[in-house]
C-alpha positions in Angstrom: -0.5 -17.4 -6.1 -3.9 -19.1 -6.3 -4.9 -19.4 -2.4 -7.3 -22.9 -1.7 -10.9 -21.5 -0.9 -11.7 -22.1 3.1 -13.5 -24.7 4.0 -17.6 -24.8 3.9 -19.6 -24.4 7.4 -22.8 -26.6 7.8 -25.6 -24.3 8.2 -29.0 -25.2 8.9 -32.3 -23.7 6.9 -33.1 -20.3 7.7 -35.5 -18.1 5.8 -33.6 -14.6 5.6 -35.4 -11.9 6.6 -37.6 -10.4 3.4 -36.0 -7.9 1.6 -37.2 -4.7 1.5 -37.3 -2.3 -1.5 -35.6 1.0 -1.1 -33.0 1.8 1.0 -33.4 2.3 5.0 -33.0 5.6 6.7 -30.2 5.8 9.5 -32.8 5.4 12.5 -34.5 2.2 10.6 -30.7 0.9 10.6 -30.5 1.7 14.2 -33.4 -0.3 15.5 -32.4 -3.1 13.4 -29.4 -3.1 15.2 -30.9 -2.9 18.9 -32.5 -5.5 18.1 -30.1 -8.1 17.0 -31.0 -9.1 13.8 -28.5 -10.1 11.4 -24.9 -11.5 12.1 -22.1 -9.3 13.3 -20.7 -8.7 9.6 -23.8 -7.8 8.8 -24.3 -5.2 12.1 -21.1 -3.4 10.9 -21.7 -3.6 7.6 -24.6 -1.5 8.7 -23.2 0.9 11.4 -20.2 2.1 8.5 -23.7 2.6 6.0 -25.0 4.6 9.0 -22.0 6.5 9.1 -21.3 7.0 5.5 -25.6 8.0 4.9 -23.8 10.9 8.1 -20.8 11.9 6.7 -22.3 13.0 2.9 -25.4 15.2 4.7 -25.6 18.2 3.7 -25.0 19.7 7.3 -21.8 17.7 8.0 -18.6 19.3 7.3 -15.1 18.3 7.7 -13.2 21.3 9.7 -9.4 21.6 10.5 -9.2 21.0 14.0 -5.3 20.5 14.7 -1.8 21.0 13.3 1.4 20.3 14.5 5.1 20.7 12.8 8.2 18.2 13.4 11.9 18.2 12.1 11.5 14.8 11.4 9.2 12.6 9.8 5.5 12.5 10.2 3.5 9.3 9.6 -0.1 8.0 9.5 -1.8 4.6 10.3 -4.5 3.6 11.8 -6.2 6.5 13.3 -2.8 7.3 15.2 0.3 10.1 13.9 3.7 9.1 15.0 6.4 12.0 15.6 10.4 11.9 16.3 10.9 8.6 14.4 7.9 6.6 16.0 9.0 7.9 19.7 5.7 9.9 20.0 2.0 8.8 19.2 -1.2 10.9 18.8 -4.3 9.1 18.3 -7.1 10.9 16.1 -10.4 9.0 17.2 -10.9 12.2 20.0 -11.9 15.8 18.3 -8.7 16.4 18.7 -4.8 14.3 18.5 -4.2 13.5 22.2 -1.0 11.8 23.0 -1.1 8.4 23.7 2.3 7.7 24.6 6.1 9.0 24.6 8.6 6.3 24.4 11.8 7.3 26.2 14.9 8.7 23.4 16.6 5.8 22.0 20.6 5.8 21.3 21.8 5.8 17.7 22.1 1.8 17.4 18.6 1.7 18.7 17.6 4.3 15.6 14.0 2.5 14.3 14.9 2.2 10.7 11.2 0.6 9.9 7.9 -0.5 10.8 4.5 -2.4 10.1 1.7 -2.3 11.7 0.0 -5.5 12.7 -3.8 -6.5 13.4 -5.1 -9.7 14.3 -7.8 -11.5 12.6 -10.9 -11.3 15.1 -11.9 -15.4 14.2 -8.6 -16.3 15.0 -7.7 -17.2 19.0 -4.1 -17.0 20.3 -2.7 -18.0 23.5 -1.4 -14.3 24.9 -3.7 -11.5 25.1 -1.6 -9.2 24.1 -1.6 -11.0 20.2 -4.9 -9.7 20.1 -4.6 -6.3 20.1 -3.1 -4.1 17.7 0.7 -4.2 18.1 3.4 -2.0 15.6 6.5 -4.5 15.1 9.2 -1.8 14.8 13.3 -2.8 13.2 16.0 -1.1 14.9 19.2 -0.3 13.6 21.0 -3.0 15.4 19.2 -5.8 14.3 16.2 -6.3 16.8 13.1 -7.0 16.3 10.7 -5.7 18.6 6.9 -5.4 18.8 5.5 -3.0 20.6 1.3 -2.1 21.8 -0.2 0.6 19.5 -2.0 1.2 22.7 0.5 2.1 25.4 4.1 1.4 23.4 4.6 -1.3 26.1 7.3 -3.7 24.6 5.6 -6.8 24.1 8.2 -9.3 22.6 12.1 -8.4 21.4 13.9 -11.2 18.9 17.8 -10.7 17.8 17.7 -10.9 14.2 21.4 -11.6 13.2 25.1 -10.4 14.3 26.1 -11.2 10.9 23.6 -9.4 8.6 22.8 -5.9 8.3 18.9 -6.1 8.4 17.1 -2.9 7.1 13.5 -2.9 5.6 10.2 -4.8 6.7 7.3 -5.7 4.3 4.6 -7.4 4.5 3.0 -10.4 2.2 -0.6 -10.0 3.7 -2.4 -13.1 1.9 -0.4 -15.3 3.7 -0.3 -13.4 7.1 3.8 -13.5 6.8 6.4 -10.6 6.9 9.9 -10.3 5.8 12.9 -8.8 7.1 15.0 -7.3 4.3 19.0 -7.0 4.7 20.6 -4.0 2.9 22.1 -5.3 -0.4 25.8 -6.2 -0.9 27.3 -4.2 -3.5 30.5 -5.0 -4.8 32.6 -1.9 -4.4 35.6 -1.3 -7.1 38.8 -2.0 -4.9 37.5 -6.0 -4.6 36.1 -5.8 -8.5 39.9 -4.5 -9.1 41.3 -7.6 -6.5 39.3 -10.2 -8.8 37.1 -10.7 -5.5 33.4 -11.6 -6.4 30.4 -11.0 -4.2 27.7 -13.6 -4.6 25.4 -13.3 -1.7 22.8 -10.3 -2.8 20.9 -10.0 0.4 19.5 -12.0 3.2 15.7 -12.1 4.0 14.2 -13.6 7.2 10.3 -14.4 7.3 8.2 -14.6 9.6 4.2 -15.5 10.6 2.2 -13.4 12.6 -0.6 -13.8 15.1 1.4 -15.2 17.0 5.2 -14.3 16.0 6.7 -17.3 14.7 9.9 -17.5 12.6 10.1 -19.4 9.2 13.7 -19.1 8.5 16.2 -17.0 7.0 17.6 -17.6 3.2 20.4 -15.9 1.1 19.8 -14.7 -2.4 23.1 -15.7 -4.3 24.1 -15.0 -7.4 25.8 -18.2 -7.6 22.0 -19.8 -7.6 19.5 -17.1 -9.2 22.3 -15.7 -11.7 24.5 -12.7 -11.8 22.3 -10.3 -12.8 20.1 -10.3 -9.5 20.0 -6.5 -7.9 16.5 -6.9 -5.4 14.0 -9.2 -4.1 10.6 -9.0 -2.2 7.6 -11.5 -1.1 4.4 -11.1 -2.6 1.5 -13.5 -2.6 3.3 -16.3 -1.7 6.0 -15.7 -4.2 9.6 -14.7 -3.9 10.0 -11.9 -6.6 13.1 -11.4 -7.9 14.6 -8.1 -9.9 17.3 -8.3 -12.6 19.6 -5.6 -13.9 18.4 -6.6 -17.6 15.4 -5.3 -16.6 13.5 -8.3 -15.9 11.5 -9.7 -13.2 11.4 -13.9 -12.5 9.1 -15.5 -9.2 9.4 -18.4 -7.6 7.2 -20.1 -5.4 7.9 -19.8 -1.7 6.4 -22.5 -0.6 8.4 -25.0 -2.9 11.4 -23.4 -1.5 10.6 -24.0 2.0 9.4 -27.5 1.3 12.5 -28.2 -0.4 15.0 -26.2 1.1 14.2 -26.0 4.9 17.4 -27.3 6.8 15.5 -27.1 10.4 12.1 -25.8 12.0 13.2 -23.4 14.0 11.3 -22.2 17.3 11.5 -18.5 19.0 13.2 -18.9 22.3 14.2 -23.0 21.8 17.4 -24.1 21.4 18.9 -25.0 18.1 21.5 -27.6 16.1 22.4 -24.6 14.2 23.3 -22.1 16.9 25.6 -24.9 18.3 22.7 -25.2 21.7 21.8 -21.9 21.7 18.9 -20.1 21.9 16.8 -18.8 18.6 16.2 -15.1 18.6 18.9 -14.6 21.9 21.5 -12.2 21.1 24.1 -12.0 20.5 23.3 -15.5 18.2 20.0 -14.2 16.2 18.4 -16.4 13.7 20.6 -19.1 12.1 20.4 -19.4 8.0 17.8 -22.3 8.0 16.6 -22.0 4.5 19.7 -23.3 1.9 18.8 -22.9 -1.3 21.3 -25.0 -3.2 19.9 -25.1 -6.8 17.9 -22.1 -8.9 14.3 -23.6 -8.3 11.4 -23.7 -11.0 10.7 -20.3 -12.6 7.0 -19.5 -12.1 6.4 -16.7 -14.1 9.0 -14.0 -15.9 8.4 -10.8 -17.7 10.8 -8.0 -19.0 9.7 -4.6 -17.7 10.4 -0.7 -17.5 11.9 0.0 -14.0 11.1 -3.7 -13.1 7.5 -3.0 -12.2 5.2 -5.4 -12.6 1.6 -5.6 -11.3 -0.4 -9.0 -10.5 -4.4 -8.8 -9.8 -7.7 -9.0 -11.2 -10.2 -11.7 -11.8 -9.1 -13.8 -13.7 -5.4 -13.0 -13.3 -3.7 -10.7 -15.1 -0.7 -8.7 -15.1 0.0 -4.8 -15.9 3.5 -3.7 -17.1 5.4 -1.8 -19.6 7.8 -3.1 -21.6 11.1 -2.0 -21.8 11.2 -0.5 -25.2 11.4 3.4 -25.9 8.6 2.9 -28.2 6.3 1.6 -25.3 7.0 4.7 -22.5 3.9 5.5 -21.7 1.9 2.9 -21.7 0.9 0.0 -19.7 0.2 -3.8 -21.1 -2.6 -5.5 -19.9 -1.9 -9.5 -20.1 -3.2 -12.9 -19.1 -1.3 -14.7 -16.3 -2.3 -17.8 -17.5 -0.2 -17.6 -20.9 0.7 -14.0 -21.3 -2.2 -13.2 -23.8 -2.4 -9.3 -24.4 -6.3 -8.5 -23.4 -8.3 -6.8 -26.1 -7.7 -3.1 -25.8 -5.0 -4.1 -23.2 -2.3 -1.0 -24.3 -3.7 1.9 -22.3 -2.5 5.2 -23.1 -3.4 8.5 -21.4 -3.4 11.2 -23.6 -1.8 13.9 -21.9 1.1 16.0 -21.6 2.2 16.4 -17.9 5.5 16.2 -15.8 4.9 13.2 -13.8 3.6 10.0 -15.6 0.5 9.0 -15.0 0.2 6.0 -12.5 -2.1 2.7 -12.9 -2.9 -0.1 -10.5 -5.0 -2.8 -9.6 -8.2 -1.5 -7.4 -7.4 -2.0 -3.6 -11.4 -3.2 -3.3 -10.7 -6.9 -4.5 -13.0 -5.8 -7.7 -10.1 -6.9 -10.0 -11.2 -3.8 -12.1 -8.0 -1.2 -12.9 -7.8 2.3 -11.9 -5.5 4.7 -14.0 -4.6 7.9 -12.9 -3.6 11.0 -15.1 -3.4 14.8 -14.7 -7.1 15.3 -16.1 -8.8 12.4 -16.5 -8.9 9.0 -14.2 -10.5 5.9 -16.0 -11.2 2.4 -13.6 -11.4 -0.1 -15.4 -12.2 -3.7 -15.6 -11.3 -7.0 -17.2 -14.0 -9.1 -19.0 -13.1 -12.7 -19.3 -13.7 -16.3 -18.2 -10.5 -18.4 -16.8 -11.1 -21.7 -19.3 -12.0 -19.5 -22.5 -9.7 -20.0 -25.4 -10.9 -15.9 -26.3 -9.0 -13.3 -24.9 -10.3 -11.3 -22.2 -11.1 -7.9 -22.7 -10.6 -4.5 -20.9 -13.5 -2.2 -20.8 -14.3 1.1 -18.9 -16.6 1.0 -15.7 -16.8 4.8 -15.8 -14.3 7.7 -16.7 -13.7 11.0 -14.1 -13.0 14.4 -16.1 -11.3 17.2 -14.6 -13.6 20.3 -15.4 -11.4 23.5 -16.6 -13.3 27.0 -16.6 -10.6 28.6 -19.5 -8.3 26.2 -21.0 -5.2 28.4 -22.3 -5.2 28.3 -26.2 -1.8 27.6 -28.0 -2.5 30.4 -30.4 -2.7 34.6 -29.9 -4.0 37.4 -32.3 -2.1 40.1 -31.8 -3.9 43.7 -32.0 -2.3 43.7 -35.8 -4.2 40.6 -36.6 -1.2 38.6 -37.0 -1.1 34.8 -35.1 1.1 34.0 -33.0 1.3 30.6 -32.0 3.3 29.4 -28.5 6.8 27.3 -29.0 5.8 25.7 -25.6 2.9 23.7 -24.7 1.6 24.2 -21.1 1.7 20.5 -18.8 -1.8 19.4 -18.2 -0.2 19.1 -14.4 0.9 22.8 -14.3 -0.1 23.9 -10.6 -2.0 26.8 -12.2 -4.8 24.7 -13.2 -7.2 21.6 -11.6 -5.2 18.4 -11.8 -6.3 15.3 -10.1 -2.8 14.8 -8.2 -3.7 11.5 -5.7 -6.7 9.0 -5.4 -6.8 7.2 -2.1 -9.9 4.0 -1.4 -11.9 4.4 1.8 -12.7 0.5 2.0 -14.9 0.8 5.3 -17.2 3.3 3.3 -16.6 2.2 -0.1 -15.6 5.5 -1.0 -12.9 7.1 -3.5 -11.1 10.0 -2.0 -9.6 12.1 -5.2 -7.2 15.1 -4.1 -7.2 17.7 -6.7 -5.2 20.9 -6.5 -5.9 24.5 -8.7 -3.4 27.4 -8.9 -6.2 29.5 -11.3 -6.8 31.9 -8.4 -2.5 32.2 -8.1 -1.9 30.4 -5.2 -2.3 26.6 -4.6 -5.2 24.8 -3.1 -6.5 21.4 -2.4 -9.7 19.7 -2.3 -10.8 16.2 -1.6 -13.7 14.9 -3.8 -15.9 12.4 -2.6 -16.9 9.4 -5.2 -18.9 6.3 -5.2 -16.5 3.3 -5.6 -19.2 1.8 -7.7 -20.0 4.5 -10.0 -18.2 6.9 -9.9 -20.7 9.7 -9.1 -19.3 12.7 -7.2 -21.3 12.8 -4.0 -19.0 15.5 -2.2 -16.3 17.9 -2.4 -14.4 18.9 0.8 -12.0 22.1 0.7 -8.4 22.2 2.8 -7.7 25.3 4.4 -4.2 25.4 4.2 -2.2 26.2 1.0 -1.1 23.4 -1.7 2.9 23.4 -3.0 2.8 21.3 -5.6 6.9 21.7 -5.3 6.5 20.4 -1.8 5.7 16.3 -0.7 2.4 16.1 0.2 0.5 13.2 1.2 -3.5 13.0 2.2 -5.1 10.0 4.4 -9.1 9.9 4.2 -9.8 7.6 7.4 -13.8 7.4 7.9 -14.4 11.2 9.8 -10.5 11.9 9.8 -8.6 14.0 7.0 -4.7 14.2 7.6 -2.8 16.1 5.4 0.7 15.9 5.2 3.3 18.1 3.4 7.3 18.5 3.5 8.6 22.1 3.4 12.0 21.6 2.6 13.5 20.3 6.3 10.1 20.7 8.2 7.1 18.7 8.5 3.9 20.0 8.6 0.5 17.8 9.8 -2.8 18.9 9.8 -6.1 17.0 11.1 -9.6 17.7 10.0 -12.7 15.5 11.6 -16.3 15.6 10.6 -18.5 18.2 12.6 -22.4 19.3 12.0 -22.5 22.4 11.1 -24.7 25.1 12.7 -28.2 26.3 11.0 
């Protein structure tokens, strides 16, 4: 899991330019960047500053500029809205959605079951043009793999995956610029359980690199080698992660399993041993299974968890989970990676009484700290320790965010007698009638927390999106939605520099609405 550092550059002397004290006003920041000064990651660190110092005046507001409803599911990425299962696409960098392109209708075998979204590294150069602009690689239900421009929806390249597996999910293992192809799972149904016939093979997973597209191989996971128990798998940081019924979660290393399992390098569009002479990627042949894994290899890391969720992160690395025990529900265990050390104040426990559980994760900012999210209160966290110390590390709060309640509802009544009368049933701190923090989403360009938090006190639902410094916490502005909140409903809220999507599923319908930043008139 531990990636090598890059190699150093050889720099010569420079004298940086003398800071100054104080911050810089948007113009300063402007001339400095006519000018040229500073490298380019420093001239866009500077332009998103310029736009963040924009966005929290006190004359900029965000206003609801565009909504649209589907029968189908709506999704968001990367300033674009797709419609009818990824056959329409809306970009959102105009003042209002304009269509960018409508693919024609695709038959029920060419149904897209999944997608990623893929951006090349700017450093890095490629041979094709087209691998250097954004591209949406896009699984259909019969088996191909096809990536297409975010731009136009021009297909760009097609591979056959397999006529023998039933491929299904895509998912992406971003550290090591690979993606996986995920075949549905082989159950065993009760007429072969009742024959005495066993099914070994679990799944089948075929990886890839990007930028360009270049395939790894494709490997089985088989009972016969990881053990009976085995119900899922996924790749993450390098590591093959497997699930177990017995509610345990075991990882292997994926690049000792290449090294030692790899049958055959195999080439897009090059003929292979395997495939008897025929082509890789061709239909109706696909990939051949290139990657045998023969024997279980060496068990990196194992832990037994609650709904076998485990979390890796922070600096140095830890790992968050909850163990399986009805004792522990609730909670979440904070433990060294390096020997499975519990942390100093490691159990956290949010003291509330709500509907949904309350949610906790490793910050998206590369911080290491630890947000955790309840109905009322939302503590980041972070993890004091060095990697050599023989002490445990320790987890401490960076800063706590309170939900602030005008009339909290007391448990207990005085009836015009004088006699007490005290409630059988305790109201949830996530009852829709009063201000619940229900989503937090990180605006890494602006180093911003987006916090979505809903009230019913007035009788009828409504959202709001507060703004937050990712360093301190400090509420810097709050941003009202227009349109009614069902808590009842799915909702989901994308905070994309000067866009605002929201979301929401009423019962068979979709619903999308689009907010951008404006300045308001004095």
């Amino acid at each position: 899991m531990l990636l090598a550092a890059p190699s150093r550059k050889t720099y010569h002397l420079q004298m940086a330019p003398q800071q100054r004290k104080g911050s810089a006003n948007a113009a300063e920041l402007l001339s400095r960047r006519s000018t040229g000064l500073g490298n380019t990651r420093t001239l866009i660190r500077h332009n998103l500053k310029i736009l963040r110092g924009i966005l929290l005046q006190e004359n900029r507001t965000f206003t609801k500029v565009w909504s649209k409803t589907s029968k189908s599911t709506v999704m968001y990425e990367n300033c674009k809205l797709y419609f009818e299962n990824y056959q329409h696409c809306y970009s959102c960098v105009h003042v209002e959605p304009q269509i960018l392109y409508k693919l024609p209708t695709r038959s029920k075998q060419e149904k897209i079951e999944d997608t990623l979204m893929c951006h090349s590294p700017v450093e890095k150069s490629l041979s094709s043009p087209s691998d250097h602009k954004p591209s949406l690689l896009v699984l259909t239900a019969n088996n191909w793999l096809i990536r297409l421009s975010a731009e136009t929806g021009e297909e760009l390249q097609r591979v056959y995956l397999s006529p023998n597996y039933k491929f299904r999910y895509l998912g992406w293992d971003v550290s090591q610029e690979t993606f996986y192809v995920k075949s549905v799972q082989n159950k065993e149904t009760p007429l072969a359980r009742q024959a005495g016939i066993t099914q070994n093979t679990v799944m089948h997973i075929a990886i890839f690199h990007v930028f360009p597209l270049e395939v790894i191989g494709v490997m089985e996971i088989n009972k016969k080698v990881f053990g009976n128990g085995v119900i899922g798998a996924d790749l993450v940081q390098g590591v093959l992660a497997l699930y177990y019924s017995n509610k345990s979660v075991k990882m292997y290393s994926f690049e000792h399993i290449v090294q030692r399992y790899l049958t055959e390098k195999l080439t897009l569009g090059k003929q292979s041993p395997l495939l008897g002479g025929k082509t890789v990627g061709d239909a109706p042949f696909g990939i051949p299974l290139n990657i045998q894994i023969t024997d279980c290899p060496p068990v990196l890391f194992k832990v037994s968890c609650a709904e076998n969720s485990v979390q890796i992160g922070g600096n140095p690395w830890h790992y968050i989970y909850t163990p399986p025990r009805k004792k522990d529900e609730g909670t979440y265990h904070i433990c060294s990676l390096k020997d499975g050390t519990m942390a100093t104040n490691g159990v956290q426990e949010m003291d509330s009484y709500s509907l949904e559980n309350d949610g906790i994760f490793f910050h998206p900012d590369d911080s290491g700290r630890i947000i955790h999210v309840g109905p009322v209160t939302i503590n980041v966290l972070k993890i004091l320790g060095e990697l050599n110390s023989a002490l445990p590390s320790k987890v401490v709060e960076d800063f706590s965010l309170k939900t602030h309640r005008n009339n909290p509802i007391s448990q207990v009544t005085v009836t015009s007698s004088g006699r007490t009368v005290k409630k059988r049933f305790q109201q949830l701190d996530d009852d829709p009638s009063q201000k619940t923090f229900r989503m937090v989403e990180y605006e890494d360009e602006l180093d911003l927390l987006a916090i979505v938090v809903t009230n019913g006190e007035e009788g009828e639902g409504r959202a709001c999106i507060q703004l937050h410094d990712n360093q301190t916490g400090q509420l810097l502005r709050t941003i009202d939605l227009i349109e009614t909140w069902d808590e009842t409903n799915k909702n989901e809220v994308f905070f994309d520099k000067d866009t605002i999507v929201h979301i929401e599923q009423k019962n068979a319908k979709f619903c999308c609405h689009v907010y951008k930043l404006f300045t308001t008139k004095t």
